[in-house]
PDB file of N, CA, C and O in Angstrom, chain B, residues numbered from 101:
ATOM      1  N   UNK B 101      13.683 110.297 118.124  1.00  0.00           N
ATOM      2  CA  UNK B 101      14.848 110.282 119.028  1.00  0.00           C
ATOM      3  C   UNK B 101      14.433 110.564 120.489  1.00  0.00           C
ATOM      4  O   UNK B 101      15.049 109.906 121.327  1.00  0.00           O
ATOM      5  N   UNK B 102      13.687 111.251 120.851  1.00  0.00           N
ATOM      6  CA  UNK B 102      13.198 111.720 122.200  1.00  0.00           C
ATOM      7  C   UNK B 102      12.464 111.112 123.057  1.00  0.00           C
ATOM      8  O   UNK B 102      12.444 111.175 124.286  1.00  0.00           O
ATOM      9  N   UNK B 103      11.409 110.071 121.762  1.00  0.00           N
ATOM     10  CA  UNK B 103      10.824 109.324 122.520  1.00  0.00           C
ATOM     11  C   UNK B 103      11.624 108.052 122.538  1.00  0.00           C
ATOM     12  O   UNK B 103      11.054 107.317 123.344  1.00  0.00           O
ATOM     13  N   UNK B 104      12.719 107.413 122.012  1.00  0.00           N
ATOM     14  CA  UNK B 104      13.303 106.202 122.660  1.00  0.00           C
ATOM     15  C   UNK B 104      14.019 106.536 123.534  1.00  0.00           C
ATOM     16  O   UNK B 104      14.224 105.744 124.454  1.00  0.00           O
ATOM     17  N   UNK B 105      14.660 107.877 123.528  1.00  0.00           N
ATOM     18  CA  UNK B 105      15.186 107.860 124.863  1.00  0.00           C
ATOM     19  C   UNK B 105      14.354 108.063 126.167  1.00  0.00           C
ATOM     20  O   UNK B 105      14.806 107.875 127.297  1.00  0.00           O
ATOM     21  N   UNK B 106      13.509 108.335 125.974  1.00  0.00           N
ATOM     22  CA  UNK B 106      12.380 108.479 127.550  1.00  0.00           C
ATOM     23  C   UNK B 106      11.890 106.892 127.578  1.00  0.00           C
ATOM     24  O   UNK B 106      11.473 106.472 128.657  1.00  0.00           O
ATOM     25  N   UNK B 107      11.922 106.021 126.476  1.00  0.00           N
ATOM     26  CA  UNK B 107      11.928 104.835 126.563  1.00  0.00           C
ATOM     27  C   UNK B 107      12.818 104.653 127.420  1.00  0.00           C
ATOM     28  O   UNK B 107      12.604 104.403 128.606  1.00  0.00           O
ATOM     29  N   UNK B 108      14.022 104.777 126.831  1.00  0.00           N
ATOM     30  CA  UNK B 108      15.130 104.224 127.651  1.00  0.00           C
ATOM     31  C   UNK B 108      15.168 104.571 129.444  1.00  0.00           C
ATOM     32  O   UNK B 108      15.178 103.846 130.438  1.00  0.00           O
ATOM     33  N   UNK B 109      15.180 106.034 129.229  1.00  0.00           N
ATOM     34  CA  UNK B 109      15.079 105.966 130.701  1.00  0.00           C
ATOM     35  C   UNK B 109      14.172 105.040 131.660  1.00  0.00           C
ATOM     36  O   UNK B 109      14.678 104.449 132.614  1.00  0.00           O
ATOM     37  N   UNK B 110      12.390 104.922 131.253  1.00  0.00           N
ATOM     38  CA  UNK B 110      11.868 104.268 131.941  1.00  0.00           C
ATOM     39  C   UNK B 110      12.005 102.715 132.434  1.00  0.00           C
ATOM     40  O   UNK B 110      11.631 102.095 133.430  1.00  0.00           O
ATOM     41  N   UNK B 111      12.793 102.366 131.137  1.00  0.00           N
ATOM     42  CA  UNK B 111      13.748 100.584 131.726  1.00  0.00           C
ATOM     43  C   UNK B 111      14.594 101.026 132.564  1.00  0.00           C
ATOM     44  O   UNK B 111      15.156 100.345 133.423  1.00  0.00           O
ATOM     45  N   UNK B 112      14.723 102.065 132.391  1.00  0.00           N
ATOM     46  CA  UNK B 112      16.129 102.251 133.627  1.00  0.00           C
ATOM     47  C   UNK B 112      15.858 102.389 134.508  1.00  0.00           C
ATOM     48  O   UNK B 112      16.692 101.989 135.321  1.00  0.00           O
ATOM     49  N   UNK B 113      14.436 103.084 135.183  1.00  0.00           N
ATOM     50  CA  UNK B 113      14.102 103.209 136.429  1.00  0.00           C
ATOM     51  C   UNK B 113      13.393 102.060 137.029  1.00  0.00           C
ATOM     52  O   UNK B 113      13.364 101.716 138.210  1.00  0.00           O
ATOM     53  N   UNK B 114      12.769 101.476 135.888  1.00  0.00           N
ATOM     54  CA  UNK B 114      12.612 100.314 136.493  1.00  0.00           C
ATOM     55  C   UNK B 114      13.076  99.291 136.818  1.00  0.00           C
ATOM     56  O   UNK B 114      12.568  98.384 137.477  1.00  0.00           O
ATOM     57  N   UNK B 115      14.162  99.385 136.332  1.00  0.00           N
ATOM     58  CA  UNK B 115      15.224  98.631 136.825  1.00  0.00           C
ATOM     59  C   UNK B 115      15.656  98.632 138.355  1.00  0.00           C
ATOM     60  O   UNK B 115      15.559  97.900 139.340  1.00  0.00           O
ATOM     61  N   UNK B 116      16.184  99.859 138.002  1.00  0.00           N
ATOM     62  CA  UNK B 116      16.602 100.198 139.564  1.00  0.00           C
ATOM     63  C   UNK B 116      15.854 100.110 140.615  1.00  0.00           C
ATOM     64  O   UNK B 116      16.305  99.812 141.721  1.00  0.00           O
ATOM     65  N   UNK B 117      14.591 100.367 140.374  1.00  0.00           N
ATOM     66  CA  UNK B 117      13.321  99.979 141.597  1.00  0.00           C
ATOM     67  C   UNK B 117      13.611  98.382 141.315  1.00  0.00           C
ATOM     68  O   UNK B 117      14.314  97.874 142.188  1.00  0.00           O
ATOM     69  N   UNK B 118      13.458  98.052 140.921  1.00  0.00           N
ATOM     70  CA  UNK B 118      13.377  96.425 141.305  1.00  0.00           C
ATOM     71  C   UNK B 118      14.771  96.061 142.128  1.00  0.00           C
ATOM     72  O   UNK B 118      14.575  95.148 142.930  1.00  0.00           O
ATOM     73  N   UNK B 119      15.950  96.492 142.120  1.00  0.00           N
ATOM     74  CA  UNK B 119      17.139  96.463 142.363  1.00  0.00           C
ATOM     75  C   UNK B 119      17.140  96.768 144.186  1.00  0.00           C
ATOM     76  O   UNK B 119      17.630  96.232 145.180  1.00  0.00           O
ATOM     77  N   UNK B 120      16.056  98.252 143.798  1.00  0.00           N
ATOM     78  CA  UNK B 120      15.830  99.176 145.159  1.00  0.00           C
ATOM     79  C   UNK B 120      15.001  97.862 146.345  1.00  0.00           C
ATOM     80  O   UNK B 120      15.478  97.416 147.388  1.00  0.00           O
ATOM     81  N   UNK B 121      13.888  97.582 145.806  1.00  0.00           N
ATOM     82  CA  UNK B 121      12.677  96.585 146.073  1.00  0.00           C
ATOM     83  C   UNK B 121      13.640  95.230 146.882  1.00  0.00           C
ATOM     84  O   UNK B 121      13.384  94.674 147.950  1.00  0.00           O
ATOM     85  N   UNK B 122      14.500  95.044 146.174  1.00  0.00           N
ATOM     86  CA  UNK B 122      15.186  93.558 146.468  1.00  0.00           C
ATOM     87  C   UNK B 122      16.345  94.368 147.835  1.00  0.00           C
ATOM     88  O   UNK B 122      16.363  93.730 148.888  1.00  0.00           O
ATOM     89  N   UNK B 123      17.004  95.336 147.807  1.00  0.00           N
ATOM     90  CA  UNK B 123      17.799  95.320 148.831  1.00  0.00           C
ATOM     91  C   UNK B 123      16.948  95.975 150.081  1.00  0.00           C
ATOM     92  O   UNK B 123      17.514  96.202 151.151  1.00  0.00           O
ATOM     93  N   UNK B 124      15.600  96.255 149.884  1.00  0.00           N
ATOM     94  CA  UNK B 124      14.789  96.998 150.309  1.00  0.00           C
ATOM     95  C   UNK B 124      14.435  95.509 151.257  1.00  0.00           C
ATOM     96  O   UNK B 124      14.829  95.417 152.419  1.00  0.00           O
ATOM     97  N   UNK B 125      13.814  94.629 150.720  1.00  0.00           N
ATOM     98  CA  UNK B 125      13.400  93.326 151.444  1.00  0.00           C
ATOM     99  C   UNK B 125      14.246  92.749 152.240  1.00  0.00           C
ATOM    100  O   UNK B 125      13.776  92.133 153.197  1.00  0.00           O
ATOM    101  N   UNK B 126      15.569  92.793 152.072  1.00  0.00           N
ATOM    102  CA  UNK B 126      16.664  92.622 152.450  1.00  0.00           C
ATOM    103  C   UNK B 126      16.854  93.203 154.052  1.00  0.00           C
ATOM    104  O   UNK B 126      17.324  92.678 155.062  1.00  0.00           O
ATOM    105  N   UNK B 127      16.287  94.477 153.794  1.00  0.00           N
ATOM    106  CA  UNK B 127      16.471  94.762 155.265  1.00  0.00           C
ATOM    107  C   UNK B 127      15.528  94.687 156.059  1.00  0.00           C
ATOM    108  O   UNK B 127      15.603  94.731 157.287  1.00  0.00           O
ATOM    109  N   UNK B 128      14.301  94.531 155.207  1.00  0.00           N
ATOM    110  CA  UNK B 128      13.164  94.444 156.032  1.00  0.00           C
ATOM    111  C   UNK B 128      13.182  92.613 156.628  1.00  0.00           C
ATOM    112  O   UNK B 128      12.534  92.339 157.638  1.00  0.00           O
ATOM    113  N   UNK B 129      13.695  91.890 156.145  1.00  0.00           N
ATOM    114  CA  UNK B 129      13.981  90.765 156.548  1.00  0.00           C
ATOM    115  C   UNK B 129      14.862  90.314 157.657  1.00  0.00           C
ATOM    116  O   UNK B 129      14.523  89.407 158.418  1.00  0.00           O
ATOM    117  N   UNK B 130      16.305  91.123 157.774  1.00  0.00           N
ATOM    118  CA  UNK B 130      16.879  91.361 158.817  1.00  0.00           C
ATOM    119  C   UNK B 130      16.127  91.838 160.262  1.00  0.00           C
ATOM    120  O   UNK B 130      16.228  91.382 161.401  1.00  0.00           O
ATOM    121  N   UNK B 131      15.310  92.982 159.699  1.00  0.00           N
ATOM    122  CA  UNK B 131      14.752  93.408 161.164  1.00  0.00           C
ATOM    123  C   UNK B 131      13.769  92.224 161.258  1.00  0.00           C
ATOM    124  O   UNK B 131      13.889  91.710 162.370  1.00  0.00           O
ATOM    125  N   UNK B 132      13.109  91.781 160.724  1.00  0.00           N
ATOM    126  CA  UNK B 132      12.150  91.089 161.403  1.00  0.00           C
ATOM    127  C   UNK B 132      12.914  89.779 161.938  1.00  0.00           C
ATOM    128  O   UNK B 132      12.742  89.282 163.051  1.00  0.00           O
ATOM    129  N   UNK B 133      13.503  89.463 161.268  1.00  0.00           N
ATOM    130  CA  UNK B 133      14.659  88.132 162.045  1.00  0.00           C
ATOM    131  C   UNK B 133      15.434  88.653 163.395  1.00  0.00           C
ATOM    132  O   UNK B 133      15.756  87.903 164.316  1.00  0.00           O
ATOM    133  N   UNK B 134      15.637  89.832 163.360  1.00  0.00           N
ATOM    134  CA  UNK B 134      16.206  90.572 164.773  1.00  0.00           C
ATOM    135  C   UNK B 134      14.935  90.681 165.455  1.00  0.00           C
ATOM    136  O   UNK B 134      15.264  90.279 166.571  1.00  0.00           O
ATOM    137  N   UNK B 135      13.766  90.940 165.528  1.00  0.00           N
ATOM    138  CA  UNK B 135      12.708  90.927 166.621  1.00  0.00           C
ATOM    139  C   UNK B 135      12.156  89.774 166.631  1.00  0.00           C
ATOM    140  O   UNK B 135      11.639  89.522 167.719  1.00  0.00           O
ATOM    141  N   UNK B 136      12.061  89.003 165.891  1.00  0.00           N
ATOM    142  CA  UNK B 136      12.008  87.243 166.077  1.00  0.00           C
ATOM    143  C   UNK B 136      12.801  86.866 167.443  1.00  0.00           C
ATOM    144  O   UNK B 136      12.280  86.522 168.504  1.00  0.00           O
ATOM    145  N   UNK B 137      14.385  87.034 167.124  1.00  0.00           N
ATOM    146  CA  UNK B 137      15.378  86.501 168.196  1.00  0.00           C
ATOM    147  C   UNK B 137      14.793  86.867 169.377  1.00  0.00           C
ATOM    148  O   UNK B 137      14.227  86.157 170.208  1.00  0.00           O
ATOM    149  N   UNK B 138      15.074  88.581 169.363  1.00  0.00           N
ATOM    150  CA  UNK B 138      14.152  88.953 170.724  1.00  0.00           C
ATOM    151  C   UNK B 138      12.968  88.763 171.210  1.00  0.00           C
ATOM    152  O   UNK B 138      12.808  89.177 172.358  1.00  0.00           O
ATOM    153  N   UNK B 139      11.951  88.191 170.620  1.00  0.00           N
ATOM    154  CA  UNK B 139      11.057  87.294 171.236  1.00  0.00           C
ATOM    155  C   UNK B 139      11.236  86.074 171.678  1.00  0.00           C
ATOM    156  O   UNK B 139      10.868  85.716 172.797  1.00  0.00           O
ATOM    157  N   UNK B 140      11.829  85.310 170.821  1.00  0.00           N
ATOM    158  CA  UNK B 140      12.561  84.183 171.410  1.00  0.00           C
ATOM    159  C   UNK B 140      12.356  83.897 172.493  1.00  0.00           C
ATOM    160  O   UNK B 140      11.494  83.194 173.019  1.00  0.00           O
ATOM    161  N   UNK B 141      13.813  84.898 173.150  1.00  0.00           N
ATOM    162  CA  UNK B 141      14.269  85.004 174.173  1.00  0.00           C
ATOM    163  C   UNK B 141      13.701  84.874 175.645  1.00  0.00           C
ATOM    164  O   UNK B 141      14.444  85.046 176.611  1.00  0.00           O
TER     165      UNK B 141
END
């Protein structure tokens, strides 16, 4: 019992890091598209 649930948890965190990872790129993509513009310029 103890060890499927520490199973369980570890899908769960890895989950969420991948979740984290993707909205994480997300912003790192924004800023770099915002200092893009301002070079642009």
């Amino acid at each position: 019992m103890p060890d499927k649930f520490r199973a369980d948890m570890g899908s769960l965190i890895k989950k969420r890091r991948k979740r984290m990872r993707k909205k994480k790129h997300k912003k790192l993509l924004k800023k770099t598209r915002w200092q893009r513009r301002q070079q642009g310029r």
